[in-house]
C-alpha positions, 0 to 999 in steps of 0.5 A: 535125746532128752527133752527138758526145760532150762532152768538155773540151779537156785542157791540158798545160803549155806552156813559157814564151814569151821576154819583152822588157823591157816584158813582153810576149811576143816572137814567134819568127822566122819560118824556112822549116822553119816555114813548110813546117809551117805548110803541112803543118798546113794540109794536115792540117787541111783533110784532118781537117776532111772527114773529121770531115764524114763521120764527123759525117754517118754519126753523124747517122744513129744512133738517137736515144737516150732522153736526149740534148743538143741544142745550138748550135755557136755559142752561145745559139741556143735561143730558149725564150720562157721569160723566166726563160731567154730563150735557151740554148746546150743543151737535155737531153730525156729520154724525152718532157720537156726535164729541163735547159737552159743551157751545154753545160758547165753542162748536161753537168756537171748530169748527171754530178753526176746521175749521180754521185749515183745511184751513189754513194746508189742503186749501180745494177747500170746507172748512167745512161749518158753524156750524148749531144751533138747539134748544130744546124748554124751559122746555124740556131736552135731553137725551142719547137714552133709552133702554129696556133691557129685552122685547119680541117684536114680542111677543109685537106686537101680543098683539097689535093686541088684547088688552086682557090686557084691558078685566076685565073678562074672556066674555070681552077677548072672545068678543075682540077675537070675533071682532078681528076676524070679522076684520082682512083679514088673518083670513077671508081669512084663516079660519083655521088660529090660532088665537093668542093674548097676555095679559090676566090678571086674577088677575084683574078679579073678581073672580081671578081665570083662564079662561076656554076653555068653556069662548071662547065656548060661543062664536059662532064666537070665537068656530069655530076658533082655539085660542091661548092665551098667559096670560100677564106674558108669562107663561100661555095659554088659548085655546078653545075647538077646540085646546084641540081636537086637542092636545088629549089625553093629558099625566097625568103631564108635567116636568116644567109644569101644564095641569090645570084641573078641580075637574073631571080631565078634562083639563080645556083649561089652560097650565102653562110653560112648558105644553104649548108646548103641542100645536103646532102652525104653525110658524107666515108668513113673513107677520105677522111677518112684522105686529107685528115689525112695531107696536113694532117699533112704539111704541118704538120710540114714547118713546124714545127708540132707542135700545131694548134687545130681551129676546127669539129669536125662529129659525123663529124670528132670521131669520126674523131679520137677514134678515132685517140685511141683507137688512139693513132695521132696524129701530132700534137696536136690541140685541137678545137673542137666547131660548134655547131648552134642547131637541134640539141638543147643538148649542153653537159651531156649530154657530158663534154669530152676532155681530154688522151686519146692521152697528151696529144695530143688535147684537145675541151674548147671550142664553136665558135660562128659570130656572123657571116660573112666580110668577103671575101664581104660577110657580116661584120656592120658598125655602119654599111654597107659602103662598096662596098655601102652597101644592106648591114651584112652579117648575124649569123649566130645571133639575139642571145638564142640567142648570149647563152643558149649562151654562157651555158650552155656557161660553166655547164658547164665548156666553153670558148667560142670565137665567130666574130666578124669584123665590128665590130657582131659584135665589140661584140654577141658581147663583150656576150654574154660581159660577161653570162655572165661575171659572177661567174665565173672567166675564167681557168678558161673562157679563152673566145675571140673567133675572127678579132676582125677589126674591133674598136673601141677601146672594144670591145678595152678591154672585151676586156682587161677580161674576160680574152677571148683574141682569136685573130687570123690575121695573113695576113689582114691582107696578104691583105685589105689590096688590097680592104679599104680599098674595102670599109670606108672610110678611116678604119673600115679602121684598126681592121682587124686592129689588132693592136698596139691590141689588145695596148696595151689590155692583151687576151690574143691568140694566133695562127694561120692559119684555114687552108686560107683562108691558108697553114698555114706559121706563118712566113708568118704570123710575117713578116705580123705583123712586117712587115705586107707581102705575100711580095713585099715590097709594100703599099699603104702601100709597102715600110713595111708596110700600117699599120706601127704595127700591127706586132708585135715579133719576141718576141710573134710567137714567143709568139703561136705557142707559149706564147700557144697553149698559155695558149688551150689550158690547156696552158701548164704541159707546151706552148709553151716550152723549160722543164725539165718541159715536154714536148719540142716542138720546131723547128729552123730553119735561119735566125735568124728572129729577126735576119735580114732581113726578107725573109730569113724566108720563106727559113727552112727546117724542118730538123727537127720534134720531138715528145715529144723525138722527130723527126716530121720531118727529123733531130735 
């Protein structure tokens, strides 16, 4: 992006042109002097115009004032999701806020009269200098920071770690195991040290059917070790025999969970939800934890992403970000949700929530409750039984009277409550839960949430509306589930399967994010799953249409559900989440007009730059 001063074209008087009787100008002739002018000007042009380039390249590459203009060559291309001022040519940032928007002549002349101002009232020794101009590339647009509303960083960085996610069978996991051992130092250098990853998918392999202790046995290197593997959805483990000695004699049955065993009664290696608690693994280092962060960073400003929503801190992680706080070393801002344990003694009045530490970037002000399980893995919990598996309603994860109670009490004491729901009788019990704790008491203060809200009833998204509860729906669930999910729930349940559109026409609150590392962190994806409802490849099982089209949501509210919608579910709407003077300047450029271009043409959209507090975190401004 070029970096050049505003200055108006200045206009000399030109002589008048000949008239012919109707008035209208007539063209000089045409001579051969002119035209070998016409060449040389040309010439001349062409030869101005690279050098411009490069002088425009060597600007490009000077510091970032403290107040600068960022604008489009080619008029409004700033897309604020500000509905006073939807889209804008100019932006002005000064220090870490945005301080005007309009027209390069309109934001250009405000500051001189600014600065006019200053002079001529206060006479500083140092008047406010000139106003730099910067300029995005033709074609590309701006943005307001995006935001992932629901995803488990550390988590995602572990699957970084070992792509799992890219294993077509249970051999091909255990050899990405295998040579992830043979290079990583810390396991060298600590042979006793788990091994964990992140990812696995057995509804992508042949067989569809759930990995076996056995599969990492075969291994010679991957059977000396103790591994840990958690499945892609987060509500299964797979571990090898050496963890499974370790963990005997397992109990008969877990409440709120599944040991998998085979037709023998044997443990399989496979824990569901709650059983896989059963393995105890030492807390990661300060070093791992260190590792995982700056590829979780990496990645999420490469994407445009400038805040992220983290839906489960453990005791080990939110120390590990408080002390980053502390040291003012984040990156990025963070807004945590702290688990929530039923066996562990009530918190809720005993600690006090964080709430904008690190100058605004870290906030642990929510509780994140798990209601039920997962519907990849057969634990959502359903009204009537699965389809596929008609001896089953999946289970809840918490007993109704504990879920009701600390719903309760952490709305009592000024905490916002965010709740695991996926399947529909988790929905309907989990909305039971907030209709009573939220009698008499201001919604708006709480904002509590429903995270995923997957399958919900019509009468159960009425009731959502009513509340004032925030649906935090992932739409690359939608395109990554609609292979198996019509299998799994029947024909006519499987329409209220992220139902987004129904949820938004009844009048609820929803924001957006991935639930990464289950999907991508890539808030594009997630832009082109909620608009289009198809899968990267343009395919559906409803065709080149869209897997429920009707479902579908409009380019403006996939924007707001990744910007403003984000910054309303985290009580950060008056400084986050839109280009509006006084907002802190968070920001993304991309390279193609997501909001007109083909369809297919979204996931082509690159992140030139990312902003943060009006500085570049990634790319160049």
């Amino acid at each position: 992006m070029a970096d050049l001063r505003y200055r108006s074209q200045s206009s000399s008087p030109k002589p008048a042109a000949r008239k012919a009787a109707d008035g209208y100008p007539v063209p000089p002739a045409p001579s051969p002097r002119t035209h070998t002018l016409s060449r040389f000007l040309y010439a001349s042009s062409a030869i101005l115009s690279i050098l411009y380039l490069a002088y425009a390249s060597k600007r490009d590459r000077t510091p970032l004032p403290d107040a600068y203009a960022l604008c489009s060559p080619t008029g409004a291309n700033i897309y604020t999701v500000d509905p006073d001022h939807p889209r804008v040519q100019c932006m002005v940032v000064q220090g870490s806020y945005i301080v005007d928007v309009g027209t390069i002549d309109d934001v250009h002349r405000r500051w001189d009269n600014s600065i006019l101002a200053i002079e001529a009232a206060i006479k500083r020794a140092h008047p406010k200098p000139r106003l730099v101009t910067r300029f995005i590339e033709s074609g590309s647009i701006v943005v307001p920071g995006m935001s992932d509303s629901h995803a488990h960083m550390l988590e995602y960085g572990a699957s970084r770690l070992i792509p799992l996610e890219s294993a077509r069978s249970a051999k091909a996991a255990a050899a990405l195991v295998r040579q992830f051992i043979l290079s990583d130092e810390d396991i060298k250098q600590d042979p006793l040290k788990f091994v964990e990853g992140w990812g696995w998918d057995h509804t992508k392999w042949p067989n569809q059917e759930f990995p076996t202790a056995a599969d990492l046995d075969a291994d010679p290197v991957v059977r000396q070790h103790r591994i840990i593997l958690e499945a892609k959805d987060g509500h299964a483990i797979w571990v090898n025999s050496k963890v499974l000695e370790e963990i005997s004699p397992l109990p008969e049955s877990v409440e709120g969970g599944i040991i998998v065993r085979d037709a023998f009664g044997k443990p399989t290696g496979v824990l569901l939800d709650n059983a896989q608690f059963l393995v105890t693994v030492p807390p990661p280092t300060h070093k791992d934890l260190q590792k995982r962060f700056q590829l979780v960073v990496d990645d999420a400003i490469s994407h445009g992403l400038t805040s992220i929503h983290d839906a489960g801190f453990d005791p080990k992680s939110l120390e590990f970000f408080k002390s980053l706080a502390e040291q003012e070393k984040l990156p990025i801002r963070i807004y945590g949700m702290t688990h929530f344990d039923e066996n562990a003694e009530y918190w809720g009045d005993k600690i006090k929530p964080i709430i904008g530490a690190a100058n605004g970037r870290f906030t642990a002000r929510s509780v994140k409750i798990f209601g039920d399980g997962a519907l990849r893995s057969g634990g959502a919990a359903l009204h009537e039984p699965y389809a596929d598996n008609p001896s089953t309603r999946g289970f809840m994860r918490i007993d109704q009277e504990v879920l009701t109670t600390n719903v309760q009490k952490f709305l009592r004491d000024g905490w916002q409550t965010n709740v695991h729901a996926v399947g529909d009788r988790a929905n309907t019990l989990v909305i039971d839960a907030f209709e009573s704790a939220l009698e008499g008491i201001n919604v708006t203060a709480l904002r509590p949430r429903l995270e995923h809200a997957q399958i919900i009833t019509h009468s159960d998204m009425a009731r959502l509306a009513k509340l004032g509860v925030i649906a935090s729906v992932q739409p690359t669930h939608a395109i990554s589930d609609m292979y198996f999910a019509q299998d799994r729930l029947g024909p006519e349940r499987v329409k209220l399967l992220y139902a987004f559109r129904d949820i938004i026409d009844h009048g609820a609150r929803f924001t957006l994010g991935s639930d990464a590392p289950v999907e991508s962190m890539n808030p594009l994806a997630g832009f082109f799953a909620a608009v289009t409802r198809l899968a990267p490849d343009g395919t559906s099982p409803h065709g080149p249409g869209g897997w429920f089209p009707e479902q579908r949501l409009a380019r403006e509210e996939a924007l707001k559900g990744m910007t403003l919608d984000p910054a309303w579910a985290s009580f950060t709407e008056n400084i986050l989440g839109s280009i509006t003077p006084g907002k802190r300047a968070d920001f993304a450029v991309l390279s193609k007009d997501i909001m007109k271009v083909s369809e297919r043409e979204i996931l082509r959209t690159k992140v030139l730059a990312t902003a943060i507090d009006g500085r570049p975190v990634y790319g160049r401004i």
